[in-house]
C-alpha positions, 0 to 999 in steps of 0.5 A: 685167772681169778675165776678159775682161781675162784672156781677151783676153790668152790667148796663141794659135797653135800654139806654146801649143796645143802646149803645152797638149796636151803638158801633157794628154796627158802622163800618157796618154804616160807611161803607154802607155810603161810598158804597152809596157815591161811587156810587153816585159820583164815582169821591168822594172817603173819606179819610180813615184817617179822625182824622189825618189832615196834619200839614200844619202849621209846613210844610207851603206848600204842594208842592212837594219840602216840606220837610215834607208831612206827613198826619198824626199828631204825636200821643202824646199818642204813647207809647212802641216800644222803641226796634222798633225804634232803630231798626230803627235808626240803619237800616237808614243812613243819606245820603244813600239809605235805602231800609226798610221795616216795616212788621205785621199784620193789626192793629198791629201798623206800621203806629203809629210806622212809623209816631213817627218815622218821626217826630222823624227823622224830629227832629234829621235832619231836612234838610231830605225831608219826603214825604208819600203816601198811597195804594191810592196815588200809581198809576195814573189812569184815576180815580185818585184823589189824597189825598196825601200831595204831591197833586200827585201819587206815580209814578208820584212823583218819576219822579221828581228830588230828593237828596240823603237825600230824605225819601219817605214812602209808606203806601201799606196796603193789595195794595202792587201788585200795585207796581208790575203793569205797569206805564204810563212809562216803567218798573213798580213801584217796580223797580222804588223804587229800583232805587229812589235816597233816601232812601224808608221806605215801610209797608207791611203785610207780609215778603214775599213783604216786602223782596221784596223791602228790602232784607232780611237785611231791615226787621223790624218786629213789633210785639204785645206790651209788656204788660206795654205799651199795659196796658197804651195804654188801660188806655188812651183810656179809658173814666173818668168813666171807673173804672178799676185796674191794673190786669184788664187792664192787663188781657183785654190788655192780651185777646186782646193779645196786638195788639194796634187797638184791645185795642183801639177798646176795649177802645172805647167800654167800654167807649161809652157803659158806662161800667166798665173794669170788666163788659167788660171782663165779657161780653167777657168771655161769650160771643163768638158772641161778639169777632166776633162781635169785630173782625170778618169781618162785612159784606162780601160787605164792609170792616169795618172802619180801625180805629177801626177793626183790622182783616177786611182784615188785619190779614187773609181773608180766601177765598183769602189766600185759592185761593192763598196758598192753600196747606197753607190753609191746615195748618191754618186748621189744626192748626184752628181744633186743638185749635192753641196752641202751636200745635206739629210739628209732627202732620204735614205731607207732601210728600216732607219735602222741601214742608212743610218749603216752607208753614211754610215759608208762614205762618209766613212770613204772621205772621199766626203762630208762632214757638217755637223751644224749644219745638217744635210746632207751634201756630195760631195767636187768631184773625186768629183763630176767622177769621175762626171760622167765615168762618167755621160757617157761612152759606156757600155759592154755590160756596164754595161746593168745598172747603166743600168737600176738608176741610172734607178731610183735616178734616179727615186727622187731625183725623187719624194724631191725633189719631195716635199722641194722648198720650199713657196711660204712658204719662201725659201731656194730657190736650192740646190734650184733648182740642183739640179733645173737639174741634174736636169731634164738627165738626166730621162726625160719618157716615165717617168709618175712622173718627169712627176709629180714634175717637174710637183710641183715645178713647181707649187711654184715657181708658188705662190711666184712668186704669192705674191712677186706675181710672177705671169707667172713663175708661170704660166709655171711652170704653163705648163711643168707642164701640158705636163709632164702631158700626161695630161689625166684626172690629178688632179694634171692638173686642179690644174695647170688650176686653178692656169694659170686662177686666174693668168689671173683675176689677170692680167686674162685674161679670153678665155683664161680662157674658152677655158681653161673651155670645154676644162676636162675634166668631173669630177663631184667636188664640189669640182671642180665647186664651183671650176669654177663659182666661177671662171665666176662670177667671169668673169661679174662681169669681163664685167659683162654679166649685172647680176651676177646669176648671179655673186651666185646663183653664190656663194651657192650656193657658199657654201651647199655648203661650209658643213658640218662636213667642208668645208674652213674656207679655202673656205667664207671664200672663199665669203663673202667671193666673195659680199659683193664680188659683191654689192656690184658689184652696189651691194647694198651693206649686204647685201654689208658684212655678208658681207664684214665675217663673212668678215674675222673667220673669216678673223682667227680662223683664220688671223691678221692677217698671212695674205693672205687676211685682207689681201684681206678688209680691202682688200674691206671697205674698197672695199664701206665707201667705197661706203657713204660710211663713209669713216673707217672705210674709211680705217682697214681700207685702212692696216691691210690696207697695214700688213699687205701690207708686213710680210708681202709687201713695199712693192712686193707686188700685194697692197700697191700694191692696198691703196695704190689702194684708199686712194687712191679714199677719198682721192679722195673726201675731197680739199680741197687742191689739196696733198691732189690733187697727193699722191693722184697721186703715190700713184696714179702710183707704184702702176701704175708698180709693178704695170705690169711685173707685170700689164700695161699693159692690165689692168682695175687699171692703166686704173681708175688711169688713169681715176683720175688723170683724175678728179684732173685733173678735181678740179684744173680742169685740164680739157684734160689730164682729157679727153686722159686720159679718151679714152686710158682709154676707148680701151683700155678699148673694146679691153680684155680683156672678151668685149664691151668696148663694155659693160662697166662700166669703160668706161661709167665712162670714158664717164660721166666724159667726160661730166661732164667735157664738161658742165663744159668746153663745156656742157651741149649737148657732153655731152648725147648722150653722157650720154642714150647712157651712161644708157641703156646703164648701165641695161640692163647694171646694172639690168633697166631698170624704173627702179622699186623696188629696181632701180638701180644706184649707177653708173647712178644717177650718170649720172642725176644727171648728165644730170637737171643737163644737161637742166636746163641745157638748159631742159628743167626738168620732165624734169629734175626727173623725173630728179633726184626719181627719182635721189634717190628710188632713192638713199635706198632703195639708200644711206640717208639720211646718204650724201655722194651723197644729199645732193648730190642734194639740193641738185641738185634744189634747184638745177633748182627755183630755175632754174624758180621760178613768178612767182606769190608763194604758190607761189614761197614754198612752193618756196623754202621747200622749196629752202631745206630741202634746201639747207640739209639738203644743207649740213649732212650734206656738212659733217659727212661732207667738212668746210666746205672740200670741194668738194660742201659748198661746191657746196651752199652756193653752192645756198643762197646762189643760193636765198637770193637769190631772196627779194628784198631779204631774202635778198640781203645773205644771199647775197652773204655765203654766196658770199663765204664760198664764194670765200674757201673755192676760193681758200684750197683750190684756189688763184686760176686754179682754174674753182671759184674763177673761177665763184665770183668771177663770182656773188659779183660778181653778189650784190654788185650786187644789193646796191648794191656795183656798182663792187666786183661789175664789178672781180670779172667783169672779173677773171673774164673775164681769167682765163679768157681766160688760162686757156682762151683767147677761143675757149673756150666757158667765156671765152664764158659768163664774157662773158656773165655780164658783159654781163648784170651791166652790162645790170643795172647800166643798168637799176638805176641808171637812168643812160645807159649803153654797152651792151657786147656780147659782142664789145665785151667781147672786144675790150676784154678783148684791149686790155688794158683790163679792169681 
């Protein structure tokens, strides 16, 4: 808000134009007037200190006796650098001969922290004599014109007689080989120094000169200012007009990182250009010309005014460094492409480990980089960085051809070490390097084979940490950009790149692309290519659900057979076995397939732990094939631990989570009572897709089984109108989904076999049974061979023969019925054993269509009762131990007892009727008054009390019965119809049992009656 506040107040036009260009052009003007002056005269030669004038006044002579021959007047601006001085202080002793020597970069400040120290020393002893010299006052030549107080050089200077209490200070700018070169006399004027009778304060740029005169001892290191001092230092040279706050100082002083000529120079410019602090620093985030403009070099042929550049020369000139150091250069590169922040040491190679601390040593004696120790790494100094950033971009002249081609050598070195060093998909702190290589890709040559390679190497880590945050289309597109890197399609690394793109689609739901992607695969005979190549057909066969999974199921045995060795990899051969256990149970081998899962998850707990992702998938697997089984505690107890295990080791909102979550949510489907119990497990499930959504698809084969689940949901709580919306919208996408033939796939039969049930119980059995013969049949031909014999069935398939055996049976045709359900129950002994919820609810199917066939003649009908009976009662018995005496199939089972306990006469009348009043009691408390399962059991509890002489209480409960239906469904409804129906015939029973004159009531008669509000 405050930069675009800034930006709209940044003053147009061309008066701060002007001002602006007068401001970067300065030095250039400055420096062309020189250039014109020298070579005019070459005798003339200006100051380059021209605002500070000797105080002669406080000398009264310039002679060389003066005690104080300092050209420069006390700052009384100076600010900070308290530690500085007495470091000083400490390191000068009256009466000796001090060697220091002041070292940092160009425009650090040592001439500011130098000339306070002078006059503060001038104040404490002033008896000491004080003489200065700049780099042009260090030799005599045959051009010399000194400007120095003195009137003299240097090395004439130190021929004269000097005490003990003699202070000289040599000023050596980027000059300090002249104390090196030979005098008029012997020796040379460095040794000269060393021998002076006073004491010798010298300036340098780096450790290295300054150690030379001083020792390692004599140092003293000027560093950056603390922010306190820089801020102020920044306000003071600031104009009255320049507003600013206090974070704005700060952050300026901060950018400039608190170098005092930067902040001066910064000063200069807000205040000449007549602009704010805050639209300065709006100009400078924005603009990267600017800080060269600022602190780059200005013109190759000149050096731009000292007192307001604070690189120049100062703080690195490449071209010179490089001719110098060049085994260095190589380092400053690399720390230049690789963004100079904080840059881990590692990334650094050398032949000989003594050579790499020898240039580390040069570069932070130059104060080029520094180190952190604590972590360890290195950083390049920002107005370094900015130096080479206008070397590197700028138009490079003949006689660098050279160098180019030696920096594209080092440019590849640092993509190879880079990649090499660039975090795996486990580590997080990923920011630095992905800066870096933003950084790098700009200036990366794609022609360069082992450029590709290195690009492509980091790219395939991003993608491997995108897919393990479970951001998966963030991690194909970085597989995408890999593989167009390796355009060479005979590569290894080529065909790792292909391997990771398909895995992602597999993930995805892809399943066409996938296809496409195999069919173009490159042939390579080694094994373990060949061994994932068949793998992933394998899966894509499962996907499609065309082939029965047989080729699937033969696909990973044989996987599993070949990694199983002593010199295969032990992840693979896991994967295999648990490949193969979930193949099979698709396949609704289930035992079989819960032995291969259950070895998979403990290889897979030994090896790699319970918090590896792997183990996690073998959990969810287990749970899924335990479910099937009808194990459902134990089911229940591998989905929490793969959940638990998810959360921790991915996140709450992780695809492997809310996978875990979706599976947990099936089980419970299974065991729900409640109307609560429902209401939950679809938030559950609604807040689980809505997660995966963004990250999978709205399409994806996950995303429509929840949607598909939800409609089940519905179904559970009898909202039947909004399960059908939901069933035809799932079917819809399903017949438009990923799959080569969606009309076949097993996920859609699903859908269709759901719509089924569900028009069974909304309309009847003549809605549903075209559907149910088409599902059946298809269900067969694509999950089984279609024998109908043996061992071939498939638990889908027998669900809608359950199914459609109850609709025929419905529909009057009870021999076919009883064909169809006797076989059902057969195959599902055979397929699941004989304690499954499944089983016994086809037990009491069958139950049920033999009591809607009973024969009149009494031996038979006795022996079939007895047999419904049994199965009943065996039904009963099992579903309450699995679901409890609540669930819905137990209490549907205990209805079928009641209904056959009813068919005994007399006997078993007073049997029924209080078995289907417990079962009333049960749907009330469980799933409330207006649920069908309530109103169905109210209607026969209605009946079982007429037969029992209650007739009054028994007509109150149909009437009951068929006003909430005309509530719930309307009077148009097939289900208001039926209840109507039931009506009729219990007062049609009434009559004929009581004997009496009756009205006979028609269905029409019991509409009208119901519409007048007369029901009751």
């Amino acid at each position: 808000m405050a930069e675009t506040e800034a930006k709209d107040r940044i003053p147009t036009g061309p008066q701060f134009s002007e001002a602006v260009a007068s401001f970067l052009y300065d030095s250039l003007n400055d420096a062309t007037k020189s250039l014109v002056v020298r070579l005019k005269n070459p005798e003339s030669r200006p100051s380059q200190d021209e605002d500070h004038t000797p105080p002669g006044s406080e000398t009264g002579s310039d002679s060389p006796l003066s005690l104080f021959n300092v050209p420069h007047s006390r700052n009384k601006k100076f600010c900070g650098r308290v530690e500085a001085l007495k470091e000083l202080f400490a390191m000068w002793k009256p009466k000796a001969q001090n060697r220091i020597a002041i070292v940092g970069l160009g425009g650090i400040g040592k001439t500011e922290l130098m000339i306070e120290f002078v006059y503060r020393l001038r104040d404490v002893s002033p008896k000491t004599q004080i003489s200065w010299f700049k780099s042009e006052d260090l030799l005599t030549t045959p051009e010399s014109n000194s400007s120095s107080t003195t009137g003299m050089q240097l090395d004439r200077w130190l021929k004269l007689e000097h005490n003990v209490d003699s202070l000289v200070v040599v000023d050596t700018a980027d000059d300090f080989g002249k104390l090196l070169q030979k005098s008029e006399g012997d020796g040379n004027l460095l040794e000269e120094l060393k021998a002076f009778s006073g004491s010798v304060i010298v300036m340098a740029r780096n450790t290295q000169t300054g150690r030379q005169l001083a020792g390692p001892n004599g140092l003293c290191e000027v560093g950056e200012l603390d922010e306190e001092a820089s801020t102020k230092l920044l306000r003071g040279s600031l104009g009255p007009l320049a507003h600013s706050t206090s974070s704005e100082l700060e952050e300026v002083a901060q950018l400039m990182v608190y170098l005092p000529l930067a902040i001066l120079q910064v000063g200069k410019l807000i205040t000449s250009a007549g602009m704010t602090v805050a639209q300065f620093l709006y100009l400078y985030k924005s603009s990267p010309s600017m800080k060269l403009r600022l602190f780059g070099k200005v013109d190759r042929f000149s050096n731009p005014d000292p007192r307001f550049s604070v690189t120049g020369q100062g703080v690195v000139d490449v071209r010179a460094f490089r001719s110098e150091f060049p085994d260095a250069t190589r380092i400053l590169f690399q720390l230049y492409y690789l963004g100079g922040d904080l840059v881990p040491l590692a990334l650094f190679s050398a032949t000989d480990p003594l050579d790499m601390l020898i240039i580390m040593f040069i570069l932070k004696g130059h104060f080029f980089v520094a180190e952190v120790g604590s972590s360890g790494t290195y950083t390049l100094h920002p107005l370094v960085c900015l130096a080479m950033q206008n070397l590197f971009k700028s138009v490079r002249p003949e006689t660098d051809k050279e160098d180019v081609v030696q920096e594209r050598k080092w440019f590849e070195e640092i993509m190879i070490t880079f990649s090499e060093w660039y975090p795996d998909a486990e580590s997080e702190d990923r920011a630095w390097w992905r800066t870096c290589f933003a950084h790098i890709l700009n200036d990366c040559d794609l022609q360069v084979n082992s450029l590709r390679l290195a690009i492509a190497k980091i790219h395939r880590k991003e993608a491997a940490y995108f897919k393990r945050r479970g951001g998966y289309l963030d991690a194909l597109r970085m597989t995408s950009l890999a593989k167009d890197v390796l355009s060479v399609s005979s590569t290894a690394e080529h065909l790792g790149v292909l391997q990771d793109q398909i895995e992602l689609l597999d993930i995805l739901g892809r399943y066409r692309e996938i296809k496409s992607a195999l069919e173009i695969y490159p042939v390579d005979e080694e094994e373990q290519t060949v061994l994932w190549r068949k793998r992933i057909q394998a899966r894509l066969d499962q996907a499609q659900g065309v082939d029965r999974y047989d080729s699937a199921i033969t696909t990973f045995k044989l996987i599993s057979d070949a990694r199983d060795g002593p010199n295969n990899s032990k992840t693979d051969l896991l994967q295999s076995i648990d490949d193969y256990g979930w193949a099979l149970m698709l396949k609704g081998c289930c035992q079989e397939a819960s032995i291969k899962c259950r070895s998979a998850l403990a290889g897979r707990t030994s090896s790699f732990g319970i918090s590896h992702t792997d183990t996690l998938s073998s959990l969810r697997h287990l749970s899924c094939n335990l479910r099937l089984q009808g194990k459902y505690e134990e089911a229940l107890q591998y989905a929490h631990q793969a959940i638990r295990g998810s959360e921790i080791l991915l996140g709450t909102n992780h695809p492997t989570t809310l996978l875990a979550q979706i599976t947990k949510c099936k089980i419970l489907l299974a065991t729900a009572v409640t109307t609560e119990d429902l209401d939950n497990l679809e938030a559950l499930l609604v807040n689980s897709a809505n997660h995966l959504t963004p990250i999978i698809s709205d399409n994806h084969p996950v995303i429509l089984t929840c949607r598909s689940d939800r409609a089940l949901i519905k179904q559970r709580l009898g909202k039947y109108a909004a399960a059908e919306q939901m069933n035809r919208a799932t079917l819809l996408s399903r017949e438009s989904g990923p799959w080569e033939h969606s009309q076949r796939n097993p996920d859609t039969l699903t859908s269709k076999h759901q719509l089924t049930e569900l028009l069974f119980l909304k309309e009847g059995a003549k809605a549903a049974d075209l559907l149910s013969e088409e599902v059946c049949q298809l269900r067969t031909e694509v999950l089984t061979s279609g024998t109908l014999k043996e061992e071939d069935f498939h638990p889908d398939q027998l669900s809608s023969l359950h199914l459609r055996a109850m609709i025929l049976s419905e529909l009057g045709q009870h021999n076919e019925a009883l064909e169809e359900i006797s076989l059902v129950l057969e195959a599902r002994l055979s397929l699941l054993g004989a304690n499954h919820s499944d089983v016994y609810s086809t037990q009491t199917s069958k139950a049920e269509i033999l009591r809607l066939q009973l024969p009149s003649e009494t031996p038979k009908r006795t022996m079939m009762l007895n047999e419904i009976d049994s199965l009943n009662r065996t039904a009963l018995d099992g579903l309450t131990q699995i679901f409890g005496s609540q669930h819905q199939s137990t209490l549907r089972a205990l209805t079928h007892l009641a209904l056959g306990r009813s068919e005994r006469g007399k006997d078993g009348h007073e049997e029924a009727a209080s078995l289907l009043g417990v079962a009333y009691i049960a749907y009330r408390n469980s799933v409330g008054d207006e649920h069908p399962e309530t109103s169905w059991a109210k209607g026969r509890l209605a009946d079982a009390l007429g037969r029992v002489g209650k007739w009054d209480e028994g007509r109150r409960l149909w009437r009951e019965c068929v006003g909430g239906w005309a509530r719930a469904e309307g009077v148009g409804s097939y289900l208001y119809g039926r209840a109507c129906g039931g009506l009729e015939r219990f007062l049609a029973r009434e009559r004929d049992v009581m004997g009496r004159e009756m009205v006979v009531i028609g269905k029409e008669r019991v509409r009208e009656v119901v519409r007048s509000g007369k029901v009751e």
